[in-house]
C-alpha positions, 0 to 999 in steps of 0.5 A: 500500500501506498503513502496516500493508502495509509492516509487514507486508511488513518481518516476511515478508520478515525471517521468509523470511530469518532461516532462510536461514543464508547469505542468499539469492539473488535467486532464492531469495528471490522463490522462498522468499518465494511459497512461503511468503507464497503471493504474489509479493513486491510490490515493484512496489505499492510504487513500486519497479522491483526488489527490489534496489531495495526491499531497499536502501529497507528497510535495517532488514530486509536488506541486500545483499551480493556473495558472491563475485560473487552478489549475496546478501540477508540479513536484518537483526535486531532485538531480537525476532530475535536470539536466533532468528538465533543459533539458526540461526547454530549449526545444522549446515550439513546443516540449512540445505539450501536454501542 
């Protein structure tokens, strides 16, 4: 994969997680991640085993967290995030129904 590959892998998958309020499953990511990108995330083309693997390589991206024995992703922001993720911080937990 391309520079512009990994760029643009690093903005799907912040964008899958930033509305994910309470991160995400592995589960839920891969699921959220082909709903919405229409493809598989392609850790593999990236020389990577697993997507435990890449996230820990992306820690610009996401990190990793156990939630009470569930390992959980959630999205790091940016500057160009923030406001967005704030946004999504205050929403009422009925709103955030898939997690």
């Amino acid at each position: 994969m391309s520079d512009l590959d990994v760029k643009m892998l690093k903005i799907s998958l912040r964008s899958v997680l930033t509305g994910m309020k309470h991160g995400a499953s592995l589960r839920q990511l891969h699921t959220e991640f082909e709903e919405r990108m229409g493809k598989p995330i392609p850790f593999r083309q990236l020389g990577f085993r697993n997507v435990v693997e890449l996230i820990e390589n992306l820690p610009d991206v996401a990190c990793l967290d156990n939630c009470d024995g569930e390992l959980r992703v959630f999205a790091v922001h940016n500057e160009h995030t923030e406001q967005l993720a704030r946004f999504v911080a205050s929403q009422k937990v009925g709103m955030d129904s898939k997690s």
